[in-house]
PASEVEX-773059 format. One record per residue: residue number from 1; x, y, z of N, C-alpha, C, O in turn; residue in one letter. Coordinates in nm, 4 decimals. Example, Ala and Ser with C-alpha at 12.3 -4.5 7.8 and 13.67 -1.06 7.14 Angstrom:
REM residues 2
<r seq="1" n_px="1.3190" n_py="-0.5690" n_pz="0.7800" ca_px="1.2300" ca_py="-0.4500" ca_pz="0.7800" c_px="1.3200" c_py="-0.3300" c_pz="0.7800" o_px="1.4236" o_py="-0.3319" o_pz="0.8465" type="A"/>
<r seq="2" n_px="1.2850" n_py="-0.2250" n_pz="0.7080" ca_px="1.3670" ca_py="-0.1060" ca_pz="0.7140" c_px="1.2900" c_py="0.0030" c_pz="0.7870" o_px="1.3409" o_py="0.1138" o_pz="0.8039" type="S"/>
This chain:
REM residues 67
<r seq="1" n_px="0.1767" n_py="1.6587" n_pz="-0.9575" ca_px="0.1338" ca_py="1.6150" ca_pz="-0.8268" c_px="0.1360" c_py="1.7358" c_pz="-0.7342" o_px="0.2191" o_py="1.8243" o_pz="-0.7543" type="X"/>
<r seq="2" n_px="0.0323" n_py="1.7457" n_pz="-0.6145" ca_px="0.0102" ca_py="1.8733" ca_pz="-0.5459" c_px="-0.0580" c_py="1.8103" c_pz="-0.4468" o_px="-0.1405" o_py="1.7190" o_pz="-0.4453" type="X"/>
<r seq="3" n_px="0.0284" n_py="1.9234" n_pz="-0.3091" ca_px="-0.0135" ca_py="1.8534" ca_pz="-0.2246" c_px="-0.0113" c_py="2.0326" c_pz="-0.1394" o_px="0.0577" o_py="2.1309" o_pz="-0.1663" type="X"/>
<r seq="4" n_px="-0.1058" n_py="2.0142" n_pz="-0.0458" ca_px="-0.1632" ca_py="2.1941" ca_pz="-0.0201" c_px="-0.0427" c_py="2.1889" c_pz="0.1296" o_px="0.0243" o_py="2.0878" o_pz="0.1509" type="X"/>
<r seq="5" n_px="-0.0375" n_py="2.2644" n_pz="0.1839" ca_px="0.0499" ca_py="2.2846" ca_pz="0.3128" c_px="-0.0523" c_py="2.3778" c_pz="0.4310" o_px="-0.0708" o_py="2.4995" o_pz="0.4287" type="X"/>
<r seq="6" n_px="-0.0987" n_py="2.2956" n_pz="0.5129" ca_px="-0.1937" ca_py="2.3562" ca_pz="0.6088" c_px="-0.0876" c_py="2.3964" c_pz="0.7242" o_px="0.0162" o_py="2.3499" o_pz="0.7712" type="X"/>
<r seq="7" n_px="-0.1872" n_py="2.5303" n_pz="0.7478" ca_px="-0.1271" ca_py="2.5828" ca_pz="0.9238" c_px="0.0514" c_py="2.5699" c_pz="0.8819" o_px="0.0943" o_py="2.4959" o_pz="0.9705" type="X"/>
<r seq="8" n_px="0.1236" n_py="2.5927" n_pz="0.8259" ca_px="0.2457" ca_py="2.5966" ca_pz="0.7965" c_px="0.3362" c_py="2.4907" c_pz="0.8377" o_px="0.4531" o_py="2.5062" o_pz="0.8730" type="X"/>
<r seq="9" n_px="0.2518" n_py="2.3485" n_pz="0.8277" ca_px="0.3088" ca_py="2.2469" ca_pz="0.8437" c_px="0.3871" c_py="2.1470" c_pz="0.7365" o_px="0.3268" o_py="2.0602" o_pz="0.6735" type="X"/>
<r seq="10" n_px="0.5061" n_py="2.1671" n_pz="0.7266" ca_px="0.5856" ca_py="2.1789" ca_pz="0.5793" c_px="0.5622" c_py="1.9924" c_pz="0.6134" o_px="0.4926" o_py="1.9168" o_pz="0.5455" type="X"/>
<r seq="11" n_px="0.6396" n_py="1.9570" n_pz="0.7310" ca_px="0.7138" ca_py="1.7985" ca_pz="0.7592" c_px="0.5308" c_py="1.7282" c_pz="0.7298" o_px="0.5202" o_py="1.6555" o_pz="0.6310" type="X"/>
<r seq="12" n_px="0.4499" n_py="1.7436" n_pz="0.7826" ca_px="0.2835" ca_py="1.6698" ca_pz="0.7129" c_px="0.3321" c_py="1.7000" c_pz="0.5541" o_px="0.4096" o_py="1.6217" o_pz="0.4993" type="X"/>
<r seq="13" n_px="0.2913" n_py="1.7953" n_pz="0.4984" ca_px="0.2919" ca_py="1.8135" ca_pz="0.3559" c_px="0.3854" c_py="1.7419" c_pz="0.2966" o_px="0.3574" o_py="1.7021" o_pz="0.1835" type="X"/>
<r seq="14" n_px="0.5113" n_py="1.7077" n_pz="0.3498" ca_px="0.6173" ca_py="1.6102" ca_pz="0.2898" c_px="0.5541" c_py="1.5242" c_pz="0.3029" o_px="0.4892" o_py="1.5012" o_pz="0.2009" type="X"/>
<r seq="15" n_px="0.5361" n_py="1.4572" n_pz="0.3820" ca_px="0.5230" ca_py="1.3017" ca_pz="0.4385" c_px="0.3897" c_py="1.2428" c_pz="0.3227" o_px="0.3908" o_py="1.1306" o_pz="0.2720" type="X"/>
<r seq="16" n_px="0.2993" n_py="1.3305" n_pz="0.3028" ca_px="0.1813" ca_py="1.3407" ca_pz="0.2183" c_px="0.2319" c_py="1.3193" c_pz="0.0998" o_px="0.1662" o_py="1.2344" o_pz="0.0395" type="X"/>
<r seq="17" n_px="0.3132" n_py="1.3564" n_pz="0.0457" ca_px="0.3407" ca_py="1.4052" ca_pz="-0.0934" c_px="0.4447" c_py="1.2914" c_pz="-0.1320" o_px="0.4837" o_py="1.2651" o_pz="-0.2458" type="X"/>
<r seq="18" n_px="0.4841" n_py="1.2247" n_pz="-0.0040" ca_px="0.6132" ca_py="1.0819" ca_pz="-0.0270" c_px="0.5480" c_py="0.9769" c_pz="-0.0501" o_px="0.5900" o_py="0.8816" o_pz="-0.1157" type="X"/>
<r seq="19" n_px="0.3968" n_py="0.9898" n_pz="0.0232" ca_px="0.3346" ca_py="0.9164" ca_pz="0.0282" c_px="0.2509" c_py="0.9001" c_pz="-0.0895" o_px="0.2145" o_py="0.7865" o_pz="-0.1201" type="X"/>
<r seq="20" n_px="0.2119" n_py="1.0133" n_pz="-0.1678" ca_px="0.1680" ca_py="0.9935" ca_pz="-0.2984" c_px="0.2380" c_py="0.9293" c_pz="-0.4030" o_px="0.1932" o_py="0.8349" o_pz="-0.4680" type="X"/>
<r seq="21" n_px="0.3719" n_py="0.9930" n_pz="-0.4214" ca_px="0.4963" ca_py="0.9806" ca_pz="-0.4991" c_px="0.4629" c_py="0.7972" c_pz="-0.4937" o_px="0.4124" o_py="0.7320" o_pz="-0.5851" type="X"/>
<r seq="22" n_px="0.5064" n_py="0.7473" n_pz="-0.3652" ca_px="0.5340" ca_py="0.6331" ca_pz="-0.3663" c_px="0.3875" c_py="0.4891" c_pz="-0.3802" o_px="0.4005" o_py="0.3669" o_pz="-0.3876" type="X"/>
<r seq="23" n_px="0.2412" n_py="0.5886" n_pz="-0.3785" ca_px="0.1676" ca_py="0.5382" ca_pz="-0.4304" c_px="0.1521" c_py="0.4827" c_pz="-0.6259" o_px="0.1117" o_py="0.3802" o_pz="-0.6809" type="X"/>
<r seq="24" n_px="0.2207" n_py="0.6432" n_pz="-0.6864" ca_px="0.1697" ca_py="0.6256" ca_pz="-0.8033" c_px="0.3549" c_py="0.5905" c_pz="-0.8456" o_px="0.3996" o_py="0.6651" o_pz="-0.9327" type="X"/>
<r seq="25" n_px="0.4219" n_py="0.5188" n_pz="-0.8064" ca_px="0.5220" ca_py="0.4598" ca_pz="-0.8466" c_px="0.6470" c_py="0.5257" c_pz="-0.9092" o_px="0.7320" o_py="0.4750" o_pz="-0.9823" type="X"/>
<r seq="26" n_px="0.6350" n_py="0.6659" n_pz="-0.8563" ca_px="0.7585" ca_py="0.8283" ca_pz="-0.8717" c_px="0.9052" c_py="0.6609" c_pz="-0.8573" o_px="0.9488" o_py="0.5708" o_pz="-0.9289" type="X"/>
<r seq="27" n_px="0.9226" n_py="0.7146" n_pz="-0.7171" ca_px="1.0428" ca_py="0.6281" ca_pz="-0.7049" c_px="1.0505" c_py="0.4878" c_pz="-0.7467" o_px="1.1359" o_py="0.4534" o_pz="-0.6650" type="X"/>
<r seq="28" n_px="1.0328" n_py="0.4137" n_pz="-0.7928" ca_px="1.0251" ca_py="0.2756" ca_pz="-0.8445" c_px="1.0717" c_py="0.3276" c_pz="-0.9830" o_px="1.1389" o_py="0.2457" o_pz="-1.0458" type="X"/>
<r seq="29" n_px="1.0550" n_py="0.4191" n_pz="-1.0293" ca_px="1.0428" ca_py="0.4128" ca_pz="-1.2008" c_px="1.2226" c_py="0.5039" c_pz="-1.1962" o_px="1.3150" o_py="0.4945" o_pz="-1.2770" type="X"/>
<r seq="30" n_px="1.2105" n_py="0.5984" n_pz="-1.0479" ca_px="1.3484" ca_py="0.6799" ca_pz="-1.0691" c_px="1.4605" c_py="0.5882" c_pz="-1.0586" o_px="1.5771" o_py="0.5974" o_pz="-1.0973" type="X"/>
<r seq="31" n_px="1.4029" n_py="0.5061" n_pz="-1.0028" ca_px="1.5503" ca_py="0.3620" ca_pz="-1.0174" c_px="1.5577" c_py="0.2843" c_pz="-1.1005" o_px="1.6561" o_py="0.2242" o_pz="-1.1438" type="X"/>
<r seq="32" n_px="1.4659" n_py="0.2810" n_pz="-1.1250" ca_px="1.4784" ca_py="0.1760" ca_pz="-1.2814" c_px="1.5238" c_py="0.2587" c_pz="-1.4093" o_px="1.5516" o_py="0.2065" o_pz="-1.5172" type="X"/>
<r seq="33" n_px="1.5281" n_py="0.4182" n_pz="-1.3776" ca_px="1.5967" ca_py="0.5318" ca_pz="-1.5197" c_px="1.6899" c_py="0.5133" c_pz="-1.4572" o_px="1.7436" o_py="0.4353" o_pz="-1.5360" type="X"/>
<r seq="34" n_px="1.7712" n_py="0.5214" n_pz="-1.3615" ca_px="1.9087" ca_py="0.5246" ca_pz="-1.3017" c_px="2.0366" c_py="0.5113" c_pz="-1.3734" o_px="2.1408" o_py="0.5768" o_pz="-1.3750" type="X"/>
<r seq="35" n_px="1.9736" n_py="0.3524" n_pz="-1.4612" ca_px="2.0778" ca_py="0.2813" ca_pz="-1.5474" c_px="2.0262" c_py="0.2398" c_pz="-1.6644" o_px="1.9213" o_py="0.1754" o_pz="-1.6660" type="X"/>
<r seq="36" n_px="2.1125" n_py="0.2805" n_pz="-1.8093" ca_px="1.9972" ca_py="0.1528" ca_pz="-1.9128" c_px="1.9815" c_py="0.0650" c_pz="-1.9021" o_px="2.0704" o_py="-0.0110" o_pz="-1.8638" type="X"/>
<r seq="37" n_px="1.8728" n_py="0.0293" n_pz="-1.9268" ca_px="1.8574" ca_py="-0.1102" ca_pz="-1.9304" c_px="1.7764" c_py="-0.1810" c_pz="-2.1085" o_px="1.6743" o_py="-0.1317" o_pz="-2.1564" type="X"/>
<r seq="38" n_px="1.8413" n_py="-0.2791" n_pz="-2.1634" ca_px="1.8301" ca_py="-0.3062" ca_pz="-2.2603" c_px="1.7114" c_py="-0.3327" c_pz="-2.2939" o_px="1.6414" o_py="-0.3708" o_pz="-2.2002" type="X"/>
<r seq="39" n_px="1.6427" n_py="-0.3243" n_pz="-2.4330" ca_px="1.5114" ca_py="-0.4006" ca_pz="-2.4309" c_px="1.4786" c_py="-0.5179" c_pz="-2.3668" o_px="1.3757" o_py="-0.5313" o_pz="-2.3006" type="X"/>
<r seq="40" n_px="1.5828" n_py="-0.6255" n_pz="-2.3877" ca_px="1.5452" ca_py="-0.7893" ca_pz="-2.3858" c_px="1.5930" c_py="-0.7910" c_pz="-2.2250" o_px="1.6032" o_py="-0.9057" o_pz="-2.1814" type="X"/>
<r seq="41" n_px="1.6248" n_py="-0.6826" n_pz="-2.1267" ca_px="1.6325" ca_py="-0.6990" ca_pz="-2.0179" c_px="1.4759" c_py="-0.6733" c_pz="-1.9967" o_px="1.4081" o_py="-0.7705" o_pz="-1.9634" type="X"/>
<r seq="42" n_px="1.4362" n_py="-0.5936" n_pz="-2.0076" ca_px="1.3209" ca_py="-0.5283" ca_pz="-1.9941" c_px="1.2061" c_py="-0.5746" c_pz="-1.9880" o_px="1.1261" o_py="-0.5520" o_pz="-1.8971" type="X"/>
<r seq="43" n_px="1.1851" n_py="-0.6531" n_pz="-2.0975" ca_px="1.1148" ca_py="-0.7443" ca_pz="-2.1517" c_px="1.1378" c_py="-0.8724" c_pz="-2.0636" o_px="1.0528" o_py="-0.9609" o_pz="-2.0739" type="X"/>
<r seq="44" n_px="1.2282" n_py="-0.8891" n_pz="-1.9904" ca_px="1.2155" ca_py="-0.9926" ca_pz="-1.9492" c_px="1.1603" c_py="-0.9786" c_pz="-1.7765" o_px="1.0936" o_py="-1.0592" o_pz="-1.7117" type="X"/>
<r seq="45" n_px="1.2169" n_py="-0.8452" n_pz="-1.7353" ca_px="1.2096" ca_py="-0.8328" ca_pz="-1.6095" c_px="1.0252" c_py="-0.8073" c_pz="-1.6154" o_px="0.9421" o_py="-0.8506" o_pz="-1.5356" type="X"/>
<r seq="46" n_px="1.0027" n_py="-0.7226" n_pz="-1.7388" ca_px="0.8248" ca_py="-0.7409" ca_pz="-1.7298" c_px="0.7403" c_py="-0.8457" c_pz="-1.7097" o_px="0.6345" o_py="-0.8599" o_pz="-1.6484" type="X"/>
<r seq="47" n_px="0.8235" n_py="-0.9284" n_pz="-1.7867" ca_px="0.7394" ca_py="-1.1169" ca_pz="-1.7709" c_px="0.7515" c_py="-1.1515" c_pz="-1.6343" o_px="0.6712" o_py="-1.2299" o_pz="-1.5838" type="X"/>
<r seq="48" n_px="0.8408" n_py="-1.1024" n_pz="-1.5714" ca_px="0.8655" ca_py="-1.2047" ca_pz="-1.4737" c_px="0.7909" c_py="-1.1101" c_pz="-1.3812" o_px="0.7587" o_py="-1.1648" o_pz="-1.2757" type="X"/>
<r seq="49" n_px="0.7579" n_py="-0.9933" n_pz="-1.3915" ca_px="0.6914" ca_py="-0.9413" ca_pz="-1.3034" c_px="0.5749" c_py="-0.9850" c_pz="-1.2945" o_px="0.5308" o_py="-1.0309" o_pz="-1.1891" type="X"/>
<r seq="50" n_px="0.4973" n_py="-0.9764" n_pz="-1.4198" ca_px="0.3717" ca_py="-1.0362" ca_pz="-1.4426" c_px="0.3650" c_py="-1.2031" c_pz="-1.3911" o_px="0.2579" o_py="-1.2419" o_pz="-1.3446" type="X"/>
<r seq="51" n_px="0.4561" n_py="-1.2793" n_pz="-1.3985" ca_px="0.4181" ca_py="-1.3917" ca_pz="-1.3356" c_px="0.3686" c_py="-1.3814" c_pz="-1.1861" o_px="0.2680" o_py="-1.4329" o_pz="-1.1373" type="X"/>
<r seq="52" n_px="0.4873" n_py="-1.2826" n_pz="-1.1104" ca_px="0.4937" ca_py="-1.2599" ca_pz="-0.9626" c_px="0.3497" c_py="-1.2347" c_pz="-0.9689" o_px="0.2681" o_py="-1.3256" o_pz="-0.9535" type="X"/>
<r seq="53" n_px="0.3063" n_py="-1.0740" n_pz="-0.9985" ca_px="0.1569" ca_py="-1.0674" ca_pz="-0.9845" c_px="0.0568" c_py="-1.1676" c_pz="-1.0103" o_px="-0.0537" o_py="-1.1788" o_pz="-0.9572" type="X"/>
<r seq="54" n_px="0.1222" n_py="-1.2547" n_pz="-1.1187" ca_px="-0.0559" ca_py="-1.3697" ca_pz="-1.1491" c_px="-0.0201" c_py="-1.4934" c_pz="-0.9909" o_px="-0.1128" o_py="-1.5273" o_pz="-0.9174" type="X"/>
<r seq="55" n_px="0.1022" n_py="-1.5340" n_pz="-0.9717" ca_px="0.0883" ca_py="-1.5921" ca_pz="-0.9177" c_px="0.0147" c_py="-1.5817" c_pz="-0.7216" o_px="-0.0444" o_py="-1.6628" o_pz="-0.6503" type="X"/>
<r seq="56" n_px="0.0716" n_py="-1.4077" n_pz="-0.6983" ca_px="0.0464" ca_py="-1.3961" ca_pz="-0.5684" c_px="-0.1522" c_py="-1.3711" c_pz="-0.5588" o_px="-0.2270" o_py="-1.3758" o_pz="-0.4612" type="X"/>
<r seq="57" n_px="-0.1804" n_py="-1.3460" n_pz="-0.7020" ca_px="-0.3269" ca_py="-1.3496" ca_pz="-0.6743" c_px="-0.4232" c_py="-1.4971" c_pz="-0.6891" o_px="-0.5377" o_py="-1.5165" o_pz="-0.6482" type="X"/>
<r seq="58" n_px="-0.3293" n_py="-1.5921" n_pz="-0.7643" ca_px="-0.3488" ca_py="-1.7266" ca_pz="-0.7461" c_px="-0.3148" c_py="-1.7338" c_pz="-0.6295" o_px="-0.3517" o_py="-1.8507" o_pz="-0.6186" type="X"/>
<r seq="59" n_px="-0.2681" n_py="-1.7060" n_pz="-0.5108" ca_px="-0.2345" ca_py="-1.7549" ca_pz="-0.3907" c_px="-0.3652" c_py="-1.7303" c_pz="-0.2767" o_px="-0.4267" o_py="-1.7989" o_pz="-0.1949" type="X"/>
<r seq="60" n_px="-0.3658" n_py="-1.5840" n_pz="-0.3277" ca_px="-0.4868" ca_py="-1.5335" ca_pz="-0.2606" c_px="-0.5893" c_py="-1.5714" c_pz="-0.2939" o_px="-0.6783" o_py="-1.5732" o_pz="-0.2089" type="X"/>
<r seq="61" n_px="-0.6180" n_py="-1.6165" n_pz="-0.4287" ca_px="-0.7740" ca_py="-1.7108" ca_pz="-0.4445" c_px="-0.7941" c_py="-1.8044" c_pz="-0.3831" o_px="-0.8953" o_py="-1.8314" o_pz="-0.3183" type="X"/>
<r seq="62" n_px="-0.6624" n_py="-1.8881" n_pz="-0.4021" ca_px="-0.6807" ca_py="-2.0102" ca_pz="-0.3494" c_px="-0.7178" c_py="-2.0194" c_pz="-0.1605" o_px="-0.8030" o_py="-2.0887" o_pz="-0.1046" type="X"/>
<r seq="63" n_px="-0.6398" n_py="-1.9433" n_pz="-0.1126" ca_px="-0.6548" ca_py="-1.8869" ca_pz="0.0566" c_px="-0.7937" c_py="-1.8543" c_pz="0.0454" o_px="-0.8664" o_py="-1.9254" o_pz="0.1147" type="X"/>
<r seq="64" n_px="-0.8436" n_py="-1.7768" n_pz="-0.0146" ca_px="-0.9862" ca_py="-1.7320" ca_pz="0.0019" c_px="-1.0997" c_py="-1.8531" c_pz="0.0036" o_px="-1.1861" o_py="-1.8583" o_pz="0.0911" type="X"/>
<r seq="65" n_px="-1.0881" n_py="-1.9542" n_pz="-0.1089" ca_px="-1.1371" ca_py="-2.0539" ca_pz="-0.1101" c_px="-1.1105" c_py="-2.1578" c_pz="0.0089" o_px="-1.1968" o_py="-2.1969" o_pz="0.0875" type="X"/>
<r seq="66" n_px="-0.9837" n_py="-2.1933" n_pz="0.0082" ca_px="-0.9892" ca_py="-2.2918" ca_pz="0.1413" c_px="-0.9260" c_py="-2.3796" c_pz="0.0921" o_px="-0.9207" o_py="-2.4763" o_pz="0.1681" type="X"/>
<r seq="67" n_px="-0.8519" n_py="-2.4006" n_pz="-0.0396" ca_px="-0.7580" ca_py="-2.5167" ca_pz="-0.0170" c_px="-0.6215" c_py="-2.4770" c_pz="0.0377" o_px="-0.5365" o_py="-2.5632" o_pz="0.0601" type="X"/>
């Protein structure tokens, strides 16, 4: 990841580069290495993620539609 530093503005170039980090999921993944975590934790916390996601876009279809 690269992020350029204009006019010697370090605090932009951070803020840019936190902001990438935390687009492509840097910190989310550095907390989840933090601690092991077992397969069948893993596996489970994935399912349940995937429900969260199917369900909040079932939410939003349904809003879009009108019931």
């Amino acid at each position: 990841m690269q992020v350029s530093v204009r006019d010697n503005n370090v605090d932009q170039a951070l803020r840019a580069l936190k902001k990438k980090m935390q687009r492509e999921g840097v910190f989310r993944e550095m907390k989840l290495r933090r601690n092991y975590e077992k397969p069948s934790e893993k596996k489970a916390r994935e399912r349940a993620e995937a429900v969260r996601r199917y369900r909040k876009l079932m939410r939003k279809r349904m809003e879009r539609e009108g019931y």
